[in-house]
Structures are given as C-alpha cells and as structure tokens.
PLY file of the C-alpha trace (Angstrom):
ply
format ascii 1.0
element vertex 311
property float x
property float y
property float z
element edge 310
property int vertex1
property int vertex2
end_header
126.36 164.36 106.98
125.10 160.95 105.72
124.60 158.15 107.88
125.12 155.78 104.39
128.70 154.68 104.31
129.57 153.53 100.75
131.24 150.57 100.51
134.87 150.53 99.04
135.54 147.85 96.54
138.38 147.58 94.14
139.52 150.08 92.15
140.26 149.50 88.66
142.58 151.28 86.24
141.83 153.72 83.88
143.82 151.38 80.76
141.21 148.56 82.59
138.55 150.49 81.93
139.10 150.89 78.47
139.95 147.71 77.38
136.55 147.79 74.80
135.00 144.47 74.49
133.02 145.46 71.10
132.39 147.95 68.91
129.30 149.39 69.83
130.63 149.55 74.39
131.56 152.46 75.86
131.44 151.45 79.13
134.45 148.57 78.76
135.43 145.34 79.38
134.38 146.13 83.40
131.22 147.19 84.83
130.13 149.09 87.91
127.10 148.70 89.38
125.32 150.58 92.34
121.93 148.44 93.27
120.57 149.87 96.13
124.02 151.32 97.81
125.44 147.78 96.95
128.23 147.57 94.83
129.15 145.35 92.38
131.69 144.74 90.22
131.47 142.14 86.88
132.09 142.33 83.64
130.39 143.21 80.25
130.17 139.90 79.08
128.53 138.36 82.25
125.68 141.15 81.61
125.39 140.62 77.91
125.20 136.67 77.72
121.69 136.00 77.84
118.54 138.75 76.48
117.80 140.30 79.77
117.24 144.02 80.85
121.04 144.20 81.39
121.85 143.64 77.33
119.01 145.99 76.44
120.72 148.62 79.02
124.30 148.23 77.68
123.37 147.76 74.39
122.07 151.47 74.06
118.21 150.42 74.18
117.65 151.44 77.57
118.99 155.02 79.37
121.32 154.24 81.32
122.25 156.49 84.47
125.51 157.20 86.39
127.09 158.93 89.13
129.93 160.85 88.69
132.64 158.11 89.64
131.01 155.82 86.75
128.65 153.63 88.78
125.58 152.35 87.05
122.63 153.00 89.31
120.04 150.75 89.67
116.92 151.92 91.86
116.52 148.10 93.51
117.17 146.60 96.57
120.26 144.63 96.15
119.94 142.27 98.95
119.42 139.05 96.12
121.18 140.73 93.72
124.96 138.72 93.89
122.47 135.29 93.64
121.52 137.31 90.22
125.05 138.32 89.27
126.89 134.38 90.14
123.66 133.00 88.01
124.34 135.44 85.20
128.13 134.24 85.34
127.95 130.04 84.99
124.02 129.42 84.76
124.13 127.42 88.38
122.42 128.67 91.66
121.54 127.02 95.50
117.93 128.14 95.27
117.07 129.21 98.82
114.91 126.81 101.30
112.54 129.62 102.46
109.58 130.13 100.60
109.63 133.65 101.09
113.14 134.37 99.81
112.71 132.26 96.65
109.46 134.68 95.88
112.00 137.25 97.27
114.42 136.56 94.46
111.43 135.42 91.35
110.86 138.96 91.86
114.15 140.26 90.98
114.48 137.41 87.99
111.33 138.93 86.88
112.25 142.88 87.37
116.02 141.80 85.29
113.43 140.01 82.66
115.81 136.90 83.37
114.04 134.18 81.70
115.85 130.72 82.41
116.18 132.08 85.98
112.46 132.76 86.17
111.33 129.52 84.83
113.51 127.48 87.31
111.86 129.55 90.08
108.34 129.16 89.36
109.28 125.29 89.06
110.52 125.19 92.39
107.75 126.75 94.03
105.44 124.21 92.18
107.04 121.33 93.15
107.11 122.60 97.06
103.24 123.16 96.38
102.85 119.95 95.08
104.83 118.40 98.14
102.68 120.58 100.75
99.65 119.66 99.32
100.59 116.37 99.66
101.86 115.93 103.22
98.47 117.70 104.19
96.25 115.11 102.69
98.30 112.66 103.70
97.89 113.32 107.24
95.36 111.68 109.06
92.71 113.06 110.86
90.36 111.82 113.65
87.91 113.49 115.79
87.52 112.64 119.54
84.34 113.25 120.62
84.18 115.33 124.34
80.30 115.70 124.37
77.46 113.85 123.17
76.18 116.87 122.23
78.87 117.67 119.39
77.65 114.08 117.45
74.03 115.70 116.64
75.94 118.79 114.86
78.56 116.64 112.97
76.21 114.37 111.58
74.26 116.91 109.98
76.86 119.38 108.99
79.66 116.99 107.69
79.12 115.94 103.47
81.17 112.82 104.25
80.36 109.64 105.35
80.74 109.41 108.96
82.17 106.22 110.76
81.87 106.32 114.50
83.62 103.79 116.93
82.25 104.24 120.40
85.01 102.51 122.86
84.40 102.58 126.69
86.79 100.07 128.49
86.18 101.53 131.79
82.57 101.16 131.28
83.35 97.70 133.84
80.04 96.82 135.50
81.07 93.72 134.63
83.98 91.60 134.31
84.81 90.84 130.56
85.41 87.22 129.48
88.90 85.70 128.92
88.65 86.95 125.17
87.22 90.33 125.37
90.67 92.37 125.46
91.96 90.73 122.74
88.87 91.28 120.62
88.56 94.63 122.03
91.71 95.44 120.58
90.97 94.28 117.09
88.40 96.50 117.08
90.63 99.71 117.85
93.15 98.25 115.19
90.60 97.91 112.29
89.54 101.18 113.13
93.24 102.95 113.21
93.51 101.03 109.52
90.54 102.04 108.24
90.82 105.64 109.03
94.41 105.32 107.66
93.25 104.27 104.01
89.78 106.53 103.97
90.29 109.26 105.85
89.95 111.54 102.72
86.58 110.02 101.88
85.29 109.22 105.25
85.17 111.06 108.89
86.44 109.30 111.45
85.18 110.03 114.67
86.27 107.92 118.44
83.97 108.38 121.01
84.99 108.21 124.45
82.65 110.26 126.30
81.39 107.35 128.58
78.78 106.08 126.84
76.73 102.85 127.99
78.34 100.86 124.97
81.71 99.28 125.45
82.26 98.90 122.03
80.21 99.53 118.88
80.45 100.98 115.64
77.82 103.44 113.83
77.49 104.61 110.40
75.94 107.41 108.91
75.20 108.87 105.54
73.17 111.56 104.01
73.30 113.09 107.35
71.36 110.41 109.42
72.48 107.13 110.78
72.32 104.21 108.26
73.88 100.96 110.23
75.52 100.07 113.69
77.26 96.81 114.31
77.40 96.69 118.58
80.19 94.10 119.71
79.21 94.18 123.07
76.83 91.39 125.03
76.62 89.81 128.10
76.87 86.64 128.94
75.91 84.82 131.82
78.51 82.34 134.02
78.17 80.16 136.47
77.90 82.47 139.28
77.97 85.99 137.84
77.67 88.07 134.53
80.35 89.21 132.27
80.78 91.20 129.38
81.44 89.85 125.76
83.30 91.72 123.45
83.60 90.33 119.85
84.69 91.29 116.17
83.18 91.27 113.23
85.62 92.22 111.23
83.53 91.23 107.56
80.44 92.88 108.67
82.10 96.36 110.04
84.04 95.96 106.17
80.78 95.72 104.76
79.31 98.60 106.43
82.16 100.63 105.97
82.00 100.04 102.03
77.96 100.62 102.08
78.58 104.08 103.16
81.03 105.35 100.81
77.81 105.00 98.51
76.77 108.28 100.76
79.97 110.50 99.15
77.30 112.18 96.93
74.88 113.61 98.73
72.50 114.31 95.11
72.37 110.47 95.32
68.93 109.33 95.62
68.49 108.30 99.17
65.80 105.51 98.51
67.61 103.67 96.32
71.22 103.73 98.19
68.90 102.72 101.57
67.03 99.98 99.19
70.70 98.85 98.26
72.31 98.80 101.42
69.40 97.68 104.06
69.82 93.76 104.53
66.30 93.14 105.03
65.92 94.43 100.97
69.31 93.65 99.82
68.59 89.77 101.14
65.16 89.21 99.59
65.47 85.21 99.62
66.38 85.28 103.25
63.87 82.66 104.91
61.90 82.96 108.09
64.07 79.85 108.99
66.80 81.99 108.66
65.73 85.48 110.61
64.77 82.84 113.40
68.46 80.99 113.47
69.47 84.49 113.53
67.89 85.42 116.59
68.82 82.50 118.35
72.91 83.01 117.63
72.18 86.35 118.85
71.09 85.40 122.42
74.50 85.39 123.85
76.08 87.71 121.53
76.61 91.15 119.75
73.73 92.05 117.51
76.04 92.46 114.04
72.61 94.00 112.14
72.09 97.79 111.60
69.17 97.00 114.30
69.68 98.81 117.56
70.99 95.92 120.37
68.00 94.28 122.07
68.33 95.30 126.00
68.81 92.51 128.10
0 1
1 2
2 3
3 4
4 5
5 6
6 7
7 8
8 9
9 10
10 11
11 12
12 13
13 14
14 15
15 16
16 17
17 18
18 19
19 20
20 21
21 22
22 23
23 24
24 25
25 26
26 27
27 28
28 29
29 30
30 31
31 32
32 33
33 34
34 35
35 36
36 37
37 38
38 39
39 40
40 41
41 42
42 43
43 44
44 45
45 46
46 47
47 48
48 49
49 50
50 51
51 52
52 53
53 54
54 55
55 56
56 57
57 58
58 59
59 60
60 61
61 62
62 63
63 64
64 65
65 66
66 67
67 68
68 69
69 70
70 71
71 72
72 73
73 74
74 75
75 76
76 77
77 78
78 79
79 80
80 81
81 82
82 83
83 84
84 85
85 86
86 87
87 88
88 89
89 90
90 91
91 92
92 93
93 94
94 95
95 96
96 97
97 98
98 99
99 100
100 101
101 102
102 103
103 104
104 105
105 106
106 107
107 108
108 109
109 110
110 111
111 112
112 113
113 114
114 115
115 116
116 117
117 118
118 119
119 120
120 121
121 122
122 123
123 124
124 125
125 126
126 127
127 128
128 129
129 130
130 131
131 132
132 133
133 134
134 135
135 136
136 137
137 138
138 139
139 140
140 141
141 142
142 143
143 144
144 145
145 146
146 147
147 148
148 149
149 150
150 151
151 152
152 153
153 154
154 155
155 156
156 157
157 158
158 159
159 160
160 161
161 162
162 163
163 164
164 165
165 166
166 167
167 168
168 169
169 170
170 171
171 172
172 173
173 174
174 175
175 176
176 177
177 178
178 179
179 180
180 181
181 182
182 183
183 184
184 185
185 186
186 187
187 188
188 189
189 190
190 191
191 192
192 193
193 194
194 195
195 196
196 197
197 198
198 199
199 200
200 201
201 202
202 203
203 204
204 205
205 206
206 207
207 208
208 209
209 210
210 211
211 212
212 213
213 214
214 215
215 216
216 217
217 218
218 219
219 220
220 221
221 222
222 223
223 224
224 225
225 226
226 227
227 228
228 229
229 230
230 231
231 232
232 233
233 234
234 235
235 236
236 237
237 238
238 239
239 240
240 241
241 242
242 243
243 244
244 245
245 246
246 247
247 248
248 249
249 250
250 251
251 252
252 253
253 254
254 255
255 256
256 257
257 258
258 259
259 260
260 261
261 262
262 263
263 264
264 265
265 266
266 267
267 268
268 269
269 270
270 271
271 272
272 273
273 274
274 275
275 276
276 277
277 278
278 279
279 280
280 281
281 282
282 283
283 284
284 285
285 286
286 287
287 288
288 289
289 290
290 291
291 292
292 293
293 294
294 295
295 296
296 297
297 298
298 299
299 300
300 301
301 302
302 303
303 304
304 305
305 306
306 307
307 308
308 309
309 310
C-alpha cells in the first residue's frame, strides 16, 4: 500500500470537460494537472496566454502524458508551482523575501520557459545584489590593535594607506592641563570622521595597547611609515609637570590627504616622498624659520613627520 495520499480536489463534469475552447483542444475548456503529486486545477486559456512550455504542450508540439483519470503529469516538484499558475492567470506576483526561494522559483520560470516571469526574477535578485553590495561597503571598519606586534605585519601586508591613532588616556604619569580632555577628544572625533568618509581608501587602525604616547597619529604608505603628527607634550607648572594634549586638526588633514597619494603602490616612491616631505615640498623655508619652529615647539606637540624630541 502507498504511503502517498492523493489529494481530492473538485470534480468536474463530463459536459465541463467538453466544453472545447478551440478547434485544434482536445483536452477542454478545463485542465488537470499532476506536478509532483500536487494537483491543480485551471483552465486552457490561463496555460495558453503567453508562449511558454504549457502552449507548446497543449498545442500538440510537445507529448503530452496522462494517467488514466485525465491528469496531466508533470515530473516537477510543485512546491512553487500555484506562484506559477496565479502569475500565469493576471500577470501579478508577491515575489518572495528569501533569496533562496526566489532562485527556488527562477528555476521553475526557467524549466516553464516563462519569459516575463524570468526577467522580473533575475531583476530582483540584481537589485538585492546591488543593495548587499552596498550596505557592505558602506559599513565601516576599524582595527583595534591588541599587540604591538600585529602593527609590523599590517603595515607591510595591507595595499592601503594606513592611518594609525595611538590614544592612551590612562597613560597618567602626569596630570593633564585644564584643556587636554577637550582636545583629546577632538582628536578621537576627527578620527571617527575621517574613517567614516575614507574607510574604503584608507585603513584605519586605533591603538590602545598602552603605548608611551597619549595621543599621536602615524601614517604610512608603500608599506613603511611616511609622517606622524604627536599631540602630546609636557609642560612644566609652577610646582609640578603636566601633560599637554593639543590638535592639529589642518596638519593631521594634510597628512591624511598626502597619503592617499600611496593608493597605488606602482607609484614611484621618490617622487610621492619628494612631494609630500616638508623639508622638499617647502624649499623657500628660511633658517629663520626652522629656528622659530623649534622654539614654538619647546612647550608643545612636535606637528612634523619628525619623531617627538624626548624631554
């Protein structure tokens, strides 16, 4: 005995059966249709509307079998095949959310050669690929540093631009001046911004592994570092030292901008360090100057790509 129960549907008349809806039908206004042990019940027209496998079957192109109670068979699974039947009928369908059903059912468009059905399918799926695609580069991604031994590896395995922000507030030997939270803060803000806008151009990394530097930025390219801009100094107060956090918001812009010239790796090195190295790219830069330089420095953050005097 079979453990496949048929399903009952409807019966319909002999004088149903034979109301002929053309010439050339023999099968009557009604068809029967077994897909996979599902049954299904439509009419001729409905089939016939559109140039799919169903008008080449009833329009004597196509062998067409049946069992001995006048179902059509059709070896398919018919778990889509009433979303193929209620398209067939008025052209509209609730394509499914789930990826894998909608490639479920473009395979049965495509087995019943169902053209329009097909082509709204296939649109669909490009328009969720387009959206994917999307909402993955559009999410932004930044690397936390746990060891100092993962930076070495990065650096030279990475074909980005790499901007590092190095942020220690518990690194508290000292006390920090009135102003050094607030400016510390800046610092985390241009960096959340920044990797917001370039993060598919540039790798962000944070590094809070506990570092001697409180806060300072480094920038590499080409696989070796090409700038740093340190916000930290100390300053000395009447009784006692404290730490000096500033911001220098144009010159970490700056260096930020002068290593997107590292995107291309087949760049020729010389000429991008040439081009970005102040000491070259400011040839009528006086002694005067450098000297006035050194003195603002004293008391402050070195904001050069020279590594911070120690103190």
């Amino acid at each position: 005995m079979s453990d496949t129960t048929t399903p009952t549907v409807p019966s319909v008349s002999a004088s149903t059966r034979n109301m002929v809806a053309g010439p050339n039908n023999h099968f009557g206004k009604y068809v029967k249709l077994n897909v996979g042990n599902h049954l299904f019940l439509t009419s001729f027209d409905t089939l016939t509307k559109e140039d799919t496998m169903f008008k080449a079957m009833f329009s004597g192109r196509m062998e067409v079998v049946q069992d001995s109670e006048g179902w059509v068979l059709i070896d398919r699974d018919g778990k889509h095949f009433n979303v193929i039947l209620n398209y067939l009928r008025d052209r509209t369908i609730n394509l499914p959310e789930c990826t894998q059903a909608l490639n479920e059912l473009l395979l049965e468009a495509k087995f019943y050669c169902i053209e329009s059905l097909i082509e709204l399918i296939e649109q669909q799926l490009r328009t969720r690929s387009r959206k994917n695609a999307g909402d993955t580069d559009s999410c932004c991604k930044v690397i936390m540093l746990t060891s100092a031994k993962e930076l070495p590896n990065i650096v030279a395995t990475v074909r980005k631009p790499i901007v590092k922000l190095a942020i220690n507030r518990h690194n508290n030997k000292y006390s920090y001046t009135a102003s050094s939270d607030e400016m510390l803060m800046k610092n985390i803000e241009l960096f959340d911004k920044l990797s917001i806008r370039l993060h598919n151009r540039i790798l962000f990394i944070k590094d809070v592994t506990g570092s001697e530097e409180i806060c300072c930025w480094s920038f590499y390219g080409n696989g070796q570092k090409m700038a740093e801009v340190c916000c930290t100094s100390i300053v000395y107060a009447t009784e006692r030292k404290q730490n000096k956090v500033e911001f220098f918001e144009a010159r970490i812009y700056e260096e930020t901008l002068n290593v997107l010239l590292y995107e291309n790796r087949n760049a020729p090195v010389d000429e991008i360090i040439r081009a970005t190295t102040p000491r070259f790219a400011s040839a009528a830069l006086t002694d005067d100057d450098v000297d006035e330089d050194r003195s603002t420095n004293t008391n402050s953050a070195s904001a050069t790509n020279r590594p911070p005097r120690k103190r």
